[in-house]
N, C-alpha and C positions, 0 to 999 in steps of 0.2 A: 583818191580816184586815180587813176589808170589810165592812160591815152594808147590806146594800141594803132600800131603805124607799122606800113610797109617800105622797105627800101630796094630799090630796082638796081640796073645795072643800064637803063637808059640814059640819056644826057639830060638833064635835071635845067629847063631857062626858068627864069626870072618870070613870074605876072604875080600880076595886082589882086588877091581872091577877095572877094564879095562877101561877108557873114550872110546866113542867113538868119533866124530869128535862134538868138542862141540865150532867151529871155531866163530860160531854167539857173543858167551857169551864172550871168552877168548880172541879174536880181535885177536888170531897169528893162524897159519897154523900149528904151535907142538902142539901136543896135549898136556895136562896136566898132571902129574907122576899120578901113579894108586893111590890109596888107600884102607888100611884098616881100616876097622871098621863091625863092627855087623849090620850097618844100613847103607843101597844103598842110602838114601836121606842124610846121612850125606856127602857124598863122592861129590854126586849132589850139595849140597849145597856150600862145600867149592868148586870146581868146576864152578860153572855160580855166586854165590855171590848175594842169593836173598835179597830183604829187608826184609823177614819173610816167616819163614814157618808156613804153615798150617795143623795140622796132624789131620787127620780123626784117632777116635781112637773110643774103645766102654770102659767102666766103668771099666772091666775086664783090658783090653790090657794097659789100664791107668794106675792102680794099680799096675799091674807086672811090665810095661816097661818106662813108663811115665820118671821118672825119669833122669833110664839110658840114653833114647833120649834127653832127655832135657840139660844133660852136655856136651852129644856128641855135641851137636848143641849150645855149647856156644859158647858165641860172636854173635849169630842171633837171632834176637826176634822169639819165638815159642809159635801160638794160639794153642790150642785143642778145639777142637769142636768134642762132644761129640755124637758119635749114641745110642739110647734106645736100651736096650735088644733085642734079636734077638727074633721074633716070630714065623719066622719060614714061614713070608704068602708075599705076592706082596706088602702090604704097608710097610716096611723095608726100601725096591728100592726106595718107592716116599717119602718117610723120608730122606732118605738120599738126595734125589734128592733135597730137601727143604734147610739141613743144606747145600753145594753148592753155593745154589742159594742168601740164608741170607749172607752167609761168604765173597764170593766175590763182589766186588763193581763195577760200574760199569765204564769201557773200563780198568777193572785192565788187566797187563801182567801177563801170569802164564807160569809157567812151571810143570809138571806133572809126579811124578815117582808113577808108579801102581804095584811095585813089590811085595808088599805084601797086595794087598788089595783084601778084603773077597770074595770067589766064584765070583758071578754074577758083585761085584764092580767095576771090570778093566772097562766091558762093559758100566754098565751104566752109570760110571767118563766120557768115549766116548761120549756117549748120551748127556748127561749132559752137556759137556764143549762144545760141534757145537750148542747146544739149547743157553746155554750164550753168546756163540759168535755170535748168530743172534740176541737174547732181548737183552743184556749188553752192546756188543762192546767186549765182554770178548777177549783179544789179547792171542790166545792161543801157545807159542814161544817153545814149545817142549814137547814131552810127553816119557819119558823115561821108559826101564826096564831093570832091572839088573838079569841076566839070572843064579841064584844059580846054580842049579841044573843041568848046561847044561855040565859044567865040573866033573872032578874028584876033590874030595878035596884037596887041597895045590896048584891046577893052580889058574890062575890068570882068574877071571870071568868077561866072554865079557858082556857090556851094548849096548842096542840098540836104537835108537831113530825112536820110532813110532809115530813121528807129519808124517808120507807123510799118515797115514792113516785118519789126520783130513781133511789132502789137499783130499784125496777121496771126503770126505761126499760134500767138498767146492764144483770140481768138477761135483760130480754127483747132487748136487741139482743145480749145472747152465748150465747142461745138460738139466736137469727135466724142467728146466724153458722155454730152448728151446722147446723143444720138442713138449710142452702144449700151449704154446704161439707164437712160432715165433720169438723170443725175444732173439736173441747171447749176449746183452750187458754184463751180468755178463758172460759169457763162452770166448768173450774177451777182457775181464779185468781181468781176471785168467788169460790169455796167455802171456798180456801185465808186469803182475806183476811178471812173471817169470822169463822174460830177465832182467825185471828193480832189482830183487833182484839178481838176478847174477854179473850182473855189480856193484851193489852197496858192493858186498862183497871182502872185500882190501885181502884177504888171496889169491885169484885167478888170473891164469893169464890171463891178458886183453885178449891173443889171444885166449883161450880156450874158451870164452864166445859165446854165441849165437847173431847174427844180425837178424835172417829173422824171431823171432817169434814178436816181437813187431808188423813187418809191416801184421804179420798174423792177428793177432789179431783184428788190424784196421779193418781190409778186412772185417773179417767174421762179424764183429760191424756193419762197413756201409754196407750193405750186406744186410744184417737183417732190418736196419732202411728203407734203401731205399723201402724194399715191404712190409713193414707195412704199410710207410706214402704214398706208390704209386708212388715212386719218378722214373718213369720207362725210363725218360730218361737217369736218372740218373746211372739205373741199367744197363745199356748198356756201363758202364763203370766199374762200382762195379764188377760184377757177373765176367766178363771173369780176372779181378783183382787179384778177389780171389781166382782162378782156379789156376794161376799162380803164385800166393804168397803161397799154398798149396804145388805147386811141387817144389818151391823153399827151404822150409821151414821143406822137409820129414826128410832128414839129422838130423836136428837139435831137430824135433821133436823126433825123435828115439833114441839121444843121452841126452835130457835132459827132454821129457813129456813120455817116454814111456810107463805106464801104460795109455796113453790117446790118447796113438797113433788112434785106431780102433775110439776113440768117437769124435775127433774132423777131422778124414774124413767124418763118416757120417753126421755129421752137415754142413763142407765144400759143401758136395756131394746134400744135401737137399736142400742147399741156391742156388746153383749153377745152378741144374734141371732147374730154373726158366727163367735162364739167356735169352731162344730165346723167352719172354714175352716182353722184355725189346724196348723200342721207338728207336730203334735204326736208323744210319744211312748207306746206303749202301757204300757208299764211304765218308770219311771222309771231302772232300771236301762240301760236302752237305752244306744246311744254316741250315734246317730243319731234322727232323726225318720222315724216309719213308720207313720203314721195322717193321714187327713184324709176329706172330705170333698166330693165332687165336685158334688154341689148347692150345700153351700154354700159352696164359692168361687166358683160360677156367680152365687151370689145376692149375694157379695162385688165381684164384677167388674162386676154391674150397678149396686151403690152407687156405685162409685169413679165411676164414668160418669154417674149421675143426678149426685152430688156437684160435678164440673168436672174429674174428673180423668183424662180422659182417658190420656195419659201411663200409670199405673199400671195401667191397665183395659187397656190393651192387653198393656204388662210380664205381667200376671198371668195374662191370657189366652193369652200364649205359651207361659207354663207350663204351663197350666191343658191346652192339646190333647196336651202331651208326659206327661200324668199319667194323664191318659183314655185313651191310646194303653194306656198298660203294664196299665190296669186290665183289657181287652183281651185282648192277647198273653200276660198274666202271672197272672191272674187270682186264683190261690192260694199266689200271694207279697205281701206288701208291698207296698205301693205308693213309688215312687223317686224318694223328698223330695232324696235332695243329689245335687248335681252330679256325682259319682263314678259313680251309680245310677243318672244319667238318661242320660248318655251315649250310651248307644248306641240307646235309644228317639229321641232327636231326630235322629243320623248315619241313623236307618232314613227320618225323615220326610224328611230333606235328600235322600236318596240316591234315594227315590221322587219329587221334585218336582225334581230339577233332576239335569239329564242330566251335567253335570262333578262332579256328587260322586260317581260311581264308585270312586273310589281307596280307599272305606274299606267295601269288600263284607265286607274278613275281618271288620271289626267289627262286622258287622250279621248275621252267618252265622246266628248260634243264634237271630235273632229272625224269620230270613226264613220257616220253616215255618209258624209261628202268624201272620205276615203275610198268608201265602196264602190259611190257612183261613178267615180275614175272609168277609165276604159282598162282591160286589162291591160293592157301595151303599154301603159304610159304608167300604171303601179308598178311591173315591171322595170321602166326604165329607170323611175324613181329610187328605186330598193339598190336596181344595179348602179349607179351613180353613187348614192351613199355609203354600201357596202364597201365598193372599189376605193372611194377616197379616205376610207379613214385609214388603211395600212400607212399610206406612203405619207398623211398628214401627221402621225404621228410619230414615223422616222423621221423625220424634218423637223419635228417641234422637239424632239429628245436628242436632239443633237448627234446622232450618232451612239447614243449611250443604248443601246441595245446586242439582246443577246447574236442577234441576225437583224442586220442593215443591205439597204442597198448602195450600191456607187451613185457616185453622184451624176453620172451621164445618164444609168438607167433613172432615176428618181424623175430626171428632166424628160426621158421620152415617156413616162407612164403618166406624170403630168399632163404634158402634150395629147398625149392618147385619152385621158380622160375628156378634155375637151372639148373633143371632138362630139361627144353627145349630147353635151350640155343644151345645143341650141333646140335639138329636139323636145324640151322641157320647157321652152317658152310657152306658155298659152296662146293659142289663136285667137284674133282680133272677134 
């Protein structure tokens, strides 16, 4: 492990610093007696007991101080890595940002005291150490500061441990990923590692810990997976899951994710919307699925789409016209979730759009009556909807392996523009 520390070229007194809960390093639940000395990383040091520190220092702060830090911190191997003169402009920041990047190796553990490090430095160490820990593996295990000035001189001066502002950046970029994508798995595997480091730390007592974020975390994961992959039977278990592992789970979020209370309901709350998209069944007895929703898988087909996922949004919306047809022709049946039941709704849509599927008239016989009675406007619209989707759905499912393909920008706006009709195909109440 790795201590990374700042050296100044200001005049360095003497106080007493404070630990503050440094339970992770010290393995007990007492904290560690305070210490003095002229330098917060020495204190840190004997404190968590790294294999080396690391001191960002400039030429100057070298010459003045070098030294004196170097005895303070005997008994620990101590690198200096050196900043150029200050010029005063933006490339300083990406200098530094470079010495960092050379210094640390990769998936090293670091721990990080910013107490004295130059103006804008505290900031970009921040930057800097979440950028390593996404390239490197860099395991970033605390980031400390020793607050001088917060007291009067002669008390004893509090330190604070500002790693929940790395857990930030963690969380908000597996927010960000949601949000863009559709994609909970990083946002529950945050959730997941929260209970699982809880439990895993011996200083705590087993009853204070949390149970209902793990099975949260599950949720909002398979939640997410299920209407990416389309798995809508599936969601009919997922979706009301998670609703319910959510209000299990408020307590606990309140008392140990609190700054994430407000982002992981609305993420809850987004995946959840979905839920009456889902193949459900009306009474559990059922063998099959015979319930859904035709708004909202319209409103599910336009996530997949806003999301990037084109691909699925089309999948769904093929479904999606062969479900609307039967609500339709069939109106006080069921609507025909499996393949066995749709059958003959999509040979009717084939057999009106393309003049060689004649061959399967017997099996559309019992639907041709209620086909006729249509309005023309809306067998029109049906034909045009089915027609139009099957180009672009089968560029997409052939991966590109065609004689003539489209780009993948146009694919996403002719998508989009398919759409756009789709609601006129809803049945009136």
């Amino acid at each position: 492990m790795t201590l990374l520390t700042f050296l100044g070229t200001g005049n360095y007194q003497s106080a007493t610093y404070r630990p503050c809960d440094l339970s992770r390093f010290t393995g007990c639940a007492c904290p560690p007696s305070p210490l003095t000395t002229p330098f917060f990383s020495v204190a840190l040091a004997q404190w968590t007991q790294p294999d080396r520190v690391m001191v960002i220092s400039t030429p100057e702060a070298t010459s003045k101080h070098g030294e004196l830090i170097k005895a303070a911190l005997s008994g620990f191997q101590v690198d200096f890595f050196q900043l150029p003169l200050q010029s005063g402009n933006e490339s300083d920041l990406w200098e530094y940002f470079q010495v960092l990047t050379d210094g640390l190796s990769q998936s090293e553990e670091l721990i990080a005291d910013i107490t004295h490090g130059f103006r804008s430095t505290p900031f970009v160490t921040l930057l800097a150490l979440n950028y390593l820990r996404v390239t490197q593996g860099i395991k970033i295990r605390g980031i400390y500061y020793g607050a001088f000035d917060s007291v009067p001189r002669g008390q004893d001066v509090p330190t604070f441990d500002l790693s929940p502002f790395v857990d930030l950046f963690q969380w908000t970029a597996a927010a960000d990923s949601y949000f863009q994508t559709g994609d909970a798995t990083q946002l529950g595997g945050l959730i997941h590692q929260t209970q699982q480091s809880l439990w895993a730390d011996r200083n705590r007592d087993k009853s204070d810990n949390p149970k209902s974020l793990i099975p949260l975390g599950k949720a909002i994961t398979q939640t997410s997976r299920d209407l990416r992959l389309l798995r809508l039977q599936d969601l009919a278990h997922s979706a009301p899951n998670l609703a319910a592992r959510l209000t299990h789970a408020q307590t606990e979020i309140g008392a140990f994710l609190p700054p994430f209370s407000r982002l992981l309901n609305l993420v809850a709350d987004d995946l959840s919307q979905h839920a009456p998209a889902a193949l459900a069944k009306a009474h559990p007895n059922d063998e099959t699925p015979n319930q859904t929703d035709l708004s909202s898988q319209l409103d599910l087909i336009r996530w997949l789409l806003v999301k990037g996922h084109p691909v699925a949004a089309l999948t769904l919306g093929r479904e999606w016209i062969v479900t609307a047809l039967a609500r339709h022709l069939t109106p006080t049946s069921p609507p025909p979730l499996t393949y066995s039941t749709r059958r003959a709704f999509e040979n009717l849509l084939n057999f009106q759009t393309n003049p060689k599927a004649s061959g399967i008239t017997d099996k559309i016989s019992h639907l041709q009556p209620a086909w006729e009675n249509l309005p023309e406007s809306l067998k029109t619209a049906f034909e045009k909807a089915w027609s139009q989707t099957t180009t672009p759905r089968n560029d997409l499912n052939h991966a590109n392996h065609n004689d003539k393909s489209h780009k993948a920008s146009a694919l996403t706006r002719t998508v989009d523009s398919l759409l756009q009709q789709f609601s006129h195909l809803i049945p009136k109440p």
